[in-house]
C-alpha positions in Angstrom: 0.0 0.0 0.0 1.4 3.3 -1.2 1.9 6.4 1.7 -1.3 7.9 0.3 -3.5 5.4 0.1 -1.8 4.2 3.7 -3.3 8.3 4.4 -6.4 7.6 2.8 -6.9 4.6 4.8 -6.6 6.2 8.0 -8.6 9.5 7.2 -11.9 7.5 6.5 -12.8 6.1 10.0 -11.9 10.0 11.5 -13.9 11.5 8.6 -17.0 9.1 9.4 -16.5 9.1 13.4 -16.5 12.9 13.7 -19.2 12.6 11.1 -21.4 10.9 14.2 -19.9 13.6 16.6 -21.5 16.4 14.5 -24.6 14.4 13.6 -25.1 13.9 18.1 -24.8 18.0 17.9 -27.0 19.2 15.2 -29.8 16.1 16.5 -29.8 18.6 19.7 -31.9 21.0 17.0 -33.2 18.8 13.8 -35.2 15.6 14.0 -32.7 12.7 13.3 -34.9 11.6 10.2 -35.1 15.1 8.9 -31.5 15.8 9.6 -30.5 12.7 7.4 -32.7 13.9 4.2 -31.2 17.1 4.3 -27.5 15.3 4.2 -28.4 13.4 1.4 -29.9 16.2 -0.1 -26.6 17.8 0.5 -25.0 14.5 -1.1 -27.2 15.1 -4.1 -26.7 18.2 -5.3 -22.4 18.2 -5.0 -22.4 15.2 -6.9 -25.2 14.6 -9.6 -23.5 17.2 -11.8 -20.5 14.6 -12.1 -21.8 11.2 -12.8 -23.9 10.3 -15.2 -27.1 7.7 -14.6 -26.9 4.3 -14.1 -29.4 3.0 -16.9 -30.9 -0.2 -16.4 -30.1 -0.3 -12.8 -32.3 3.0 -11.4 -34.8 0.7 -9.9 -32.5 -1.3 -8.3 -30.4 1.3 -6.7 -34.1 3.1 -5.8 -34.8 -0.6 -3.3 -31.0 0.1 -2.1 -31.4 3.8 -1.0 -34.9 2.7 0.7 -33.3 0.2 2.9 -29.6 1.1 3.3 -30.1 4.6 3.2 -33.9 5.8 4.3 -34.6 3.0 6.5 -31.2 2.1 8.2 -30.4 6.2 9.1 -33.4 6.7 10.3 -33.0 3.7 12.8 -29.5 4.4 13.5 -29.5 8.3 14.4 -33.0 7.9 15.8 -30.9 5.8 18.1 -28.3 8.3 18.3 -30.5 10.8 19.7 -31.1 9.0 22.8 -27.2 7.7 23.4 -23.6 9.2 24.0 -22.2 9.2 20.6 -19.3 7.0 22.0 -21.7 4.9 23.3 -23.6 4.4 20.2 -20.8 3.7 17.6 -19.8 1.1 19.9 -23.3 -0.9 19.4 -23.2 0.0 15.8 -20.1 -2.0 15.3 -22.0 -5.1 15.4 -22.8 -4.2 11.7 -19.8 -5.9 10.7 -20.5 -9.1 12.9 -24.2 -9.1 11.0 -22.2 -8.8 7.7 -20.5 -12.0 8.2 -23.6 -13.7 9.0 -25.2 -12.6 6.0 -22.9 -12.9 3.9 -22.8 -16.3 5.2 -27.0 -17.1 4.8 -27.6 -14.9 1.4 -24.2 -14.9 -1.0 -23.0 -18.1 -0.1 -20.2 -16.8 1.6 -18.8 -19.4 4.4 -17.5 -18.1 7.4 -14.7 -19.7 9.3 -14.6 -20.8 12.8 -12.2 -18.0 13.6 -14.7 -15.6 11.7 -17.7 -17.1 13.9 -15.8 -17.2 16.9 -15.0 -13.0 16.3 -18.9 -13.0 15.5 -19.7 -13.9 19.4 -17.1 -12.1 21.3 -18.4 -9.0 19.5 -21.9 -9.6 20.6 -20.8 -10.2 23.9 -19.6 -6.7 23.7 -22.5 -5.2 22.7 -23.8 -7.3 25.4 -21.6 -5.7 28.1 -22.4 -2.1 26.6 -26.2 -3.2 27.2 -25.4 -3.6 30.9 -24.5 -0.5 31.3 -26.8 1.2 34.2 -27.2 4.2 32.0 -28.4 2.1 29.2 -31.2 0.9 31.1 -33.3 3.5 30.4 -32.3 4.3 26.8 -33.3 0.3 25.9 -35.6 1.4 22.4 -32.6 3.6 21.6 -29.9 0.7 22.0 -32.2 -1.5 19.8 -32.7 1.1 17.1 -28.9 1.6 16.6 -28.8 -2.8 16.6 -31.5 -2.7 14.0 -29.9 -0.3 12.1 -26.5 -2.1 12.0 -28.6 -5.4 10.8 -30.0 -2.8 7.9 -26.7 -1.6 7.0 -25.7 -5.1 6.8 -28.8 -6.0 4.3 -27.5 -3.0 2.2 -24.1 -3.8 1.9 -24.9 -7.4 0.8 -27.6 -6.2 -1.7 -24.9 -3.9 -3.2 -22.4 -6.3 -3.7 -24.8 -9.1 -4.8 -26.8 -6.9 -7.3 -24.4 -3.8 -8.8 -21.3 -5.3 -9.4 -18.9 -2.7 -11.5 -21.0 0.1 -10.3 -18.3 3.4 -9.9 -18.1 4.3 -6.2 -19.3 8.3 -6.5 -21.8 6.6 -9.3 -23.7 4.9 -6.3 -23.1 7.7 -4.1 -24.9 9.9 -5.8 -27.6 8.4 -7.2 -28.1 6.5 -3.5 -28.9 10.1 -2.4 -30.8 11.1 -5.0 -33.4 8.7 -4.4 -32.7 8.8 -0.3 -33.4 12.4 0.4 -36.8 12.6 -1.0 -37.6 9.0 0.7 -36.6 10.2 4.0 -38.4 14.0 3.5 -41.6 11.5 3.5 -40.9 9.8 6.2 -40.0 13.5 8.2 -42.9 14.3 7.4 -44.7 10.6 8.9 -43.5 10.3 11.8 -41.8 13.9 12.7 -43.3 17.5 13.6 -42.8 21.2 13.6 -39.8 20.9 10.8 -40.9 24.6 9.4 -40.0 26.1 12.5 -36.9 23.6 13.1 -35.7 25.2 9.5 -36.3 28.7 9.7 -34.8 28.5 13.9 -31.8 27.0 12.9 -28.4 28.6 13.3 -24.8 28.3 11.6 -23.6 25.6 13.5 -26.4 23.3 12.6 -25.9 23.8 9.2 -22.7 23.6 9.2 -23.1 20.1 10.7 -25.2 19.2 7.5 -22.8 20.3 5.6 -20.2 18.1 6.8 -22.5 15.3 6.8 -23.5 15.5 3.7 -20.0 16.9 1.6 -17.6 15.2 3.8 -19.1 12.4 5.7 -21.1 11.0 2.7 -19.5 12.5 -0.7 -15.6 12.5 0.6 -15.7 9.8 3.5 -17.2 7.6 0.6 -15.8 8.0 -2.4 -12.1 7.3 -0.4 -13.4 4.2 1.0 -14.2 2.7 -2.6 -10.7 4.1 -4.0 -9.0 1.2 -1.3 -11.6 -1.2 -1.8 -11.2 -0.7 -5.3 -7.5 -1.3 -5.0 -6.7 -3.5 -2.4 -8.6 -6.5 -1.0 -11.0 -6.4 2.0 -8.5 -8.4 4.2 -5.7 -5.2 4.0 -8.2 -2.2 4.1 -10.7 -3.9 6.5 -8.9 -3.5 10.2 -8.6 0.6 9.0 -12.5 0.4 10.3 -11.6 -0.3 13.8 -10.0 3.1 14.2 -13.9 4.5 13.5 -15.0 3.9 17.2 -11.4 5.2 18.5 -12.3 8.4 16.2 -15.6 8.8 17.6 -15.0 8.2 21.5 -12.2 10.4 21.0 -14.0 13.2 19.8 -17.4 12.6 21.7 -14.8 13.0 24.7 -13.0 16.1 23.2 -16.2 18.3 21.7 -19.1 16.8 23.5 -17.4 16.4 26.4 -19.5 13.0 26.8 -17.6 10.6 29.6 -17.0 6.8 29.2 -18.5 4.4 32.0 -16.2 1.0 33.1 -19.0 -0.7 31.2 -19.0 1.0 27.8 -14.9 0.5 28.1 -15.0 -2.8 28.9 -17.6 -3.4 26.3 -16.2 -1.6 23.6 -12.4 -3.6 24.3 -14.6 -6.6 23.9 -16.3 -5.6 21.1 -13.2 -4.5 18.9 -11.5 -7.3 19.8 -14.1 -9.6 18.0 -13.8 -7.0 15.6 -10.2 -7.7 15.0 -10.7 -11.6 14.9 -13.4 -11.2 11.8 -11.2 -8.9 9.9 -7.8 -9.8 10.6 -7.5 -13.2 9.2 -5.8 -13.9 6.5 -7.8 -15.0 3.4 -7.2 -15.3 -0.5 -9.3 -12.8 -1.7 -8.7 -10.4 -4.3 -9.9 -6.8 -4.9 -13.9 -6.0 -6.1 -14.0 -4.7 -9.4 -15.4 -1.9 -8.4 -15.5 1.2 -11.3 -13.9 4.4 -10.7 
């Protein structure tokens, strides 16, 4: 791996877990649902101008943006709302655990024992996390960041199984396209009072949206496909447990959130079933993914 791409490897997981920091502030003022329209509307707009449509496959990608996009935000920052933003990207690190699984019942992908045995240890984290006393009382919020990690998981394996080749800003893009309208419905379902929550809102939050949507979703994205486009899953995968590091670090530093003996001891556990799903050695090669 070349020095920038070794750069580019570590700048994705501190894009995406300050990404969570700024999304736990601006919730303080937008809905979670409405605030994750408005960064894909965000998405939308800085990148349409540069790809061009994925013909044949717009009905497709539509399903993908409902369920990995419109349904799996609004689970996971729902969540968010009610947790430490340490606390949560902890949980939501079970999505990998549920990839494995899935990848195992769907694409026909068998996992080893080691793979399995990394499966458990990281639900035993998420376990530990659970017990937390603090927890206890945010239960519907702890299961709304779990479901949302099992959604992401669906996602990801209808990507890989059904747009193969697809370029990496391509699917961005057109993800958000369809995404922000879907989820500006279901604002408008299940949320109230978003006039007021527009025309109130200062700098900051917007500025929050901003990053969300241009750097979170456009940048943080587009870099992850550029390694997984170059390199196989085995070498850029462990880059993704620095993503919880980046996000209890700066829930620490700008939210000034604290971390319990609990969510420590949890969060050890849970990287370090982390670490035994995507540290093993395996001959796979490098999607062809288009760029």
């Amino acid at each position: 791996m070349t020095r920038r791409d070794l750069a580019i490897g570590l700048a994705v997981p501190v894009i995406w877990g300050m990404g969570f920091v700024f999304a736990k502030a601006a919730i303080d003022h937008f809905p979670p649902i409405l605030l994750m329209a408005f960064r894909f509307a965000v998405t939308a707009l800085a990148l349409v101008w540069f790809v061009r449509p994925p013909m044949g496959q717009l009905r497709i990608i539509a399903l993908i943006a409902f369920v990995s996009a419109a349904i799996q935000y609004s689970l996971t920052f729902t969540g968010v709302a009610g947790l430490d933003a340490s606390t949560a990207i902890l949980v939501i690190q079970s999505e990998v655990p549920f990839l494995v699984l899935l990848g195992w019942a769907f694409l026909g992908e068998r996992p080893s024992r080691r793979k399995l045995i990394g499966v458990g240890i990281a639900l035993l984290g998420v376990g530990l996390i659970a017990g937390e006393p603090s927890i206890q009382g945010a239960w519907v919020s702890l299961l709304m960041c779990l479901a949302g990690a099992f959604v992401w998981a669906v996602g990801q394996a209808m990507i890989r199984k059904m747009l193969p080749g697809i370029g990496g800003f391509q699917l961005i893009a057109w993800v958000a396209i369809f995404a922000s309208p879907q989820l500006f419905v279901m604002s408008w379902i299940f949320e109230s009072d978003q006039v007021r929550l527009v025309q109130d809102a200062g700098p900051v939050v917007w500025g929050a949206v901003v990053y969300l949507g241009l750097v979170m979703t456009a940048l943080g994205y587009g870099l992850w496909y550029r390694l997984v486009g170059k390199y196989p899953i085995s070498q850029v995968g462990p880059f993704l447990l620095l993503l919880p590091v980046a996000t209890v670090a700066g829930g620490t530093l700008v939210l000034g959130e604290s971390l319990t003996l609990f969510v420590i001891l949890g969060g050890a556990v849970v990287l370090t079933g982390l670490a035994f799903v995507v540290f093993e050695k395996t001959p796979q090669t490098a999607p062809k993914i288009a760029t």
